[in-house]
N, C-alpha and C positions, 0 to 999 in steps of 0.2 A: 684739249680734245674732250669732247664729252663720254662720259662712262657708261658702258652697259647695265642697263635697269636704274641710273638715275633720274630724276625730275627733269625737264626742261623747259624751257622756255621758248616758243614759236608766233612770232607774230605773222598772221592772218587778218590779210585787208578785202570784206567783204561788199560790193556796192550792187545797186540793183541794175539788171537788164534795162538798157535801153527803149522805150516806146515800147513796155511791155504792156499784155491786154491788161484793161483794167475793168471790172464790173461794179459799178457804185451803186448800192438800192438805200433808199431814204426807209425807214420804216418810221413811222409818225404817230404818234398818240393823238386821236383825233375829240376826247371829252374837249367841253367845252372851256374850260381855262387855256387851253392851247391854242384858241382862234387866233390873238395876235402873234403866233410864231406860224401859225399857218398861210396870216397874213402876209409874214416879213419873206415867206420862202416864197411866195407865190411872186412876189417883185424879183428875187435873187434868182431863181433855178436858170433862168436862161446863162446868165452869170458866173454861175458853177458849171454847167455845162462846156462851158467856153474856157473855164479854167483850168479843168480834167483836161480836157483835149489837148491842153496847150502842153500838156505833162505827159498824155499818152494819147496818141492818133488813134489808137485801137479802145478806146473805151466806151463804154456803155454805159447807157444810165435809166432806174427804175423806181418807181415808188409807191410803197404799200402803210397799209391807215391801219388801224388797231382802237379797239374802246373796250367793249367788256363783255361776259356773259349776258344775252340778252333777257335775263329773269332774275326773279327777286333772287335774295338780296341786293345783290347784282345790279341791274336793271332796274324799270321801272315797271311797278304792278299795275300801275292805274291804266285804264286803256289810252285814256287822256291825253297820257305821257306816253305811250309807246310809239304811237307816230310821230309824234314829236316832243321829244324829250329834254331840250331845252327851257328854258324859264320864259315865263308869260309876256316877261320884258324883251324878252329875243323876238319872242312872234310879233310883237307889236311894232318892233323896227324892224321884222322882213328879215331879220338873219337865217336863212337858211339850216334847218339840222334834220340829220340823216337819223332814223328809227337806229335804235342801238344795235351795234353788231359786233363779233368780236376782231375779225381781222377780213382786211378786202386787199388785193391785190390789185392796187388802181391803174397804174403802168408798170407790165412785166419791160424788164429790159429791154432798149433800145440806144441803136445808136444816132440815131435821130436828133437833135436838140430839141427841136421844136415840139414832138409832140413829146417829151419827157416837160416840156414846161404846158403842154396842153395837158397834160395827163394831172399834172397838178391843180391849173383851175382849174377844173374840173370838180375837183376837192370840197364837200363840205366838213362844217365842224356836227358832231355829234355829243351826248350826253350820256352818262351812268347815275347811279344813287350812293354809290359809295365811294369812297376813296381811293383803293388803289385799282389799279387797269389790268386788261390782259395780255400785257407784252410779252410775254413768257411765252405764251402757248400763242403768240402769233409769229415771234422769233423762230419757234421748233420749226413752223409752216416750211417760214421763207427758208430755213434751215434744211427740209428732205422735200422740196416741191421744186427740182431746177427746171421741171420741163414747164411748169408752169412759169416761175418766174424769171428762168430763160439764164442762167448761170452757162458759160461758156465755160468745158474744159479747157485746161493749161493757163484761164484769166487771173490774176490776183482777184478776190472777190471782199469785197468791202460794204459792211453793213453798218448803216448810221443808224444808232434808236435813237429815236428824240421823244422824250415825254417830261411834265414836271409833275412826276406822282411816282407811288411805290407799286410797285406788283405785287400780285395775288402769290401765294403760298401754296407749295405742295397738298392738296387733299383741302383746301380751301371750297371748291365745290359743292362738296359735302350738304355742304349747309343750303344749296339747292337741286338736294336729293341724287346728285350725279355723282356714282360711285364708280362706274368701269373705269379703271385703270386705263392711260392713254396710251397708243399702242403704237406711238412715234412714227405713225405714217401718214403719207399725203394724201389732206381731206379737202383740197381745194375744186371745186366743182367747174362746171364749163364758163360762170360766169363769172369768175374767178374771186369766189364766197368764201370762205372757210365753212365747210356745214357739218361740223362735228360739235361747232361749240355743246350743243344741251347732251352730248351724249358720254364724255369723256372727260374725267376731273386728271391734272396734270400729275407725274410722279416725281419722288424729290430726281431720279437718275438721269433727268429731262433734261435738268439744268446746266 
């Protein structure tokens, strides 16, 4: 018999709810080293959609792009490059690149399969000048913006990042003159923009 205020031992078997909701948003790093994984999703997403489903009837699925600050250092100064900010070799094969932005909300959740894989073609690749991205402060977005990106109370909510690069640093900004401290609310606009990027450098408490 066990003692009063000793230690014990309870085994507890935990499993998840059945055909519980599910909310999946892709978030994608759209520079252009990422085109062949933009490539390989644009075949698959019909794929994953069919695969979630098959795990939960009640799921949804959504997908949002990210690149960088659209100015120097950041971006690119030259006018040349801001409309199109990919390399000379891109334009001459017709690849498609979007003016640098830092997070767009391409398909807010749906349950739809179809247009969650339309919402992807749809998709171009983009470009930056420096190296690491701004995943960070497009992560906070999808992170305080459900009515925009359409987050269902009571759904398990699951966010994919996918990039092959580092992210910018606390007060990294800086060094394109953006000092206001970012004020962790939603900047996503009716055309579902992020348009705070040039106003707001991220803080470390963000993260």
């Amino acid at each position: 018999m066990h003692k009063l205020g000793m230690p014990a031992n309870i085994n507890i078997q935990v499993r998840p709810a059945r055909d519980y909701p599910v909310d999946l948003y892709i978030l994608m790093d759209m520079s252009r080293s990422m085109l062949p994984h933009l490539e390989r999703l644009k075949t698959i997403a019909t794929q994953l959609g069919i695969t979630i489903r098959n795990l939960s009837s009640q799921s949804s699925f959504g997908f949002g792009t990210f690149v960088d600050k659209p100015v120097t250092p950041f971006g690119f100064g030259a006018k040349r490059r801001q409309s199109y900010p990919c390399s000379f070799s891109d334009s001459a094969n017709n690849i498609p690149c979007d003016p640098t932005y830092l997070f767009r909300n391409g398909r807010p959740l749906t349950t739809d399969i179809k247009e969650f894989q339309q919402g992807i073609d749809q998709q171009n690749i983009s470009s930056n000048s420096d190296a690491p991205e701004g995943g960070l402060e497009a992560l906070l977005q999808v992170s305080v913006c459900p009515q925009h990106i359409g987050w269902r109370r009571g759904a398990r909510h699951i966010v994919v990042y996918c990039t092959d690069g580092f992210f910018h640093y606390a007060g990294d900004s800086k060094l394109a003159g953006i000092f206001l401290p970012n004020d962790g609310a939603c900047h996503i606009n009716s055309e579902n923009k992020y348009q705070a990027a040039l106003d707001m450098v991220m803080r470390r408490h963000n993260y």
